[in-house]
C-alpha positions, 0 to 999 in steps of 0.5 A: 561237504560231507561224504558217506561211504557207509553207515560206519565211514563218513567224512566231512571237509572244509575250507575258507579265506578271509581277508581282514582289516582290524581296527581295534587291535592294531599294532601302529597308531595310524595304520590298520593291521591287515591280513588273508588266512586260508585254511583246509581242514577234515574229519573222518568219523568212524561207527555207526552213530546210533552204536555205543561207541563213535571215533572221530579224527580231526585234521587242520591246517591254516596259513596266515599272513599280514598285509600291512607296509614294509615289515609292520606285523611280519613277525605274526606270519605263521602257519598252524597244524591241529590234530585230534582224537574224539571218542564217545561212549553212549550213556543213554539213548540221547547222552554220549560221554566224550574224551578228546585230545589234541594238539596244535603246532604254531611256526612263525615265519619271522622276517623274510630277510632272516632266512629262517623260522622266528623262534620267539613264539614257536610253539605246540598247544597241547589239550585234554578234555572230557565231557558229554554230548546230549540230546536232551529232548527234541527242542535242547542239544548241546556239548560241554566239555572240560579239562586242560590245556598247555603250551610248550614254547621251543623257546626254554627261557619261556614260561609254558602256560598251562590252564583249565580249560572248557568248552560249552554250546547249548541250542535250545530251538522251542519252535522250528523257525526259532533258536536260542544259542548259548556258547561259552570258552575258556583257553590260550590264545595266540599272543604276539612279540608284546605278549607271548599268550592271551588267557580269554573267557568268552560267553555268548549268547544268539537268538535267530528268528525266521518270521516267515519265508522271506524274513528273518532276524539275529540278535547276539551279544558276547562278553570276553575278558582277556589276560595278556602275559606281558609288562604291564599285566594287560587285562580287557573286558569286552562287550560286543551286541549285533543285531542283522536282517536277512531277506531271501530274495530268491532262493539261491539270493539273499540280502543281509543288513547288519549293526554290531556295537563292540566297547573295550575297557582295559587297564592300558588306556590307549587300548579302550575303545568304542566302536560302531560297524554297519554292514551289507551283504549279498549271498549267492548259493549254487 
């Protein structure tokens, strides 16, 4: 939702909650993990968006909590707060330089019954990042942007990792009802008590297509590599194609049906894995 108080002051906020089962990556061999997140975020902006210079203050808080039976996953219940700082200097009438810094801390519940904080994975990611924001021509739009990233554990007897880090998305749209989606990452992930972080490169690329006012289509596929910090160096490449049918049956109600293929294949045998998903779902707007 955003809020314009004036051409200068604008504010966009957010929330969401999901409930998850996950199959593939499921800590105990016969029961899923399962979890719910919430999360509520806002970003203030600050300068006119046709001036030189433009602010942007991002605030983010989530809360995660896992479902399974008695104390299976416990130890990955944690809460998050992520700040920062956006600026932007236009280089052209369609080309803005961005600089950005942030920081996300990450506290782990532990067990219940401790009566405290887990302090195995405590820890603050720490991110530096330039790049540039353009609208190329009136069909090409996008940002990249590159720099480090860093995490600080509380725990001293841990390594702190550090990485460079970059983030991409390209959406060249070549007629109105179609758009083509390029997006690209590299960074730290949450780990857990088996592996303190994840190294994950991830590029993806989405065509969505309206074929007329009732009907339209997506196709999408990703590929991911992840590098786990454990004992045995786990290492997984991801392939994941989806494809997904939309019908505007009113227009506040609209039906999707879905398929998406996902393949893992990792240096762990038991973590290799092929899956199929078939979806449905009903949307309701207001």
């Amino acid at each position: 939702m955003r809020t314009e108080f004036s051409s200068r002051h604008r504010l966009d906020l957010n929330a969401g909650y999901d409930r998850v089962e996950q199959v593939a990556d499921s800590t105990l061999l016969g029961e899923n993990d399962r979890y719910h997140s919430s999360s509520v975020g806002a970003v203030y902006g600050f300068g006119i968006e046709s001036a030189t210079m433009q602010l942007e203050l991002a605030v983010d808080q989530e809360r995660k909590r896992f479902d399974n039976s008695g104390t299976l996953n416990r130890d990955k219940d944690h809460n998050s707060r992520a700040l920062s700082a956006t600026a932007y200097y236009r280089l052209a009438p369609k080309t803005r330089a961005l600089f950005e810094v942030g920081a996300t801390e990450f506290d782990y519940l532990g067990f219940p019954s401790s009566g405290g904080t887990n302090p195995d994975l405590d820890s603050v990611n720490h991110s530096y990042f330039a790049g540039l924001a353009f609208d190329a021509t009136a069909k090409t739009t996008g940002s990249f942007r590159i720099g480090h990233e860093e995490k600080d554990f509380d725990d001293p007897d841990k390594n702190d990792p550090g990485l460079t880090a970059w983030r991409a998305d390209l959406t060249w749209q070549p007629r109105s009802y179609s758009t083509f989606r390029l997006t690209a990452r590299q960074g730290i992930d949450e780990g857990s008590i088996e592996e303190q972080f994840v190294e994950t490169r991830t590029t993806g690329l989405a065509w969505n297509h309206r074929w007329n006012a009732f009907f339209s289509t997506g196709l999408a596929y990703a590929r991911t590599k992840k590098d786990y910090e454990n004992a045995a160096n786990r290492q997984d490449d991801m392939n994941s194609y989806r494809i997904g049918l939309t019908w505007d049956l009113r227009r506040w109600v609209s039906l999707e049906l879905g398929y998406r293929y996902r393949e893992r294949d990792s240096n762990v045998d038991r973590e290799n894995f092929e899956r199929n998903l078939y979806s449905a779902g009903l949307n309701v707007s207001l």
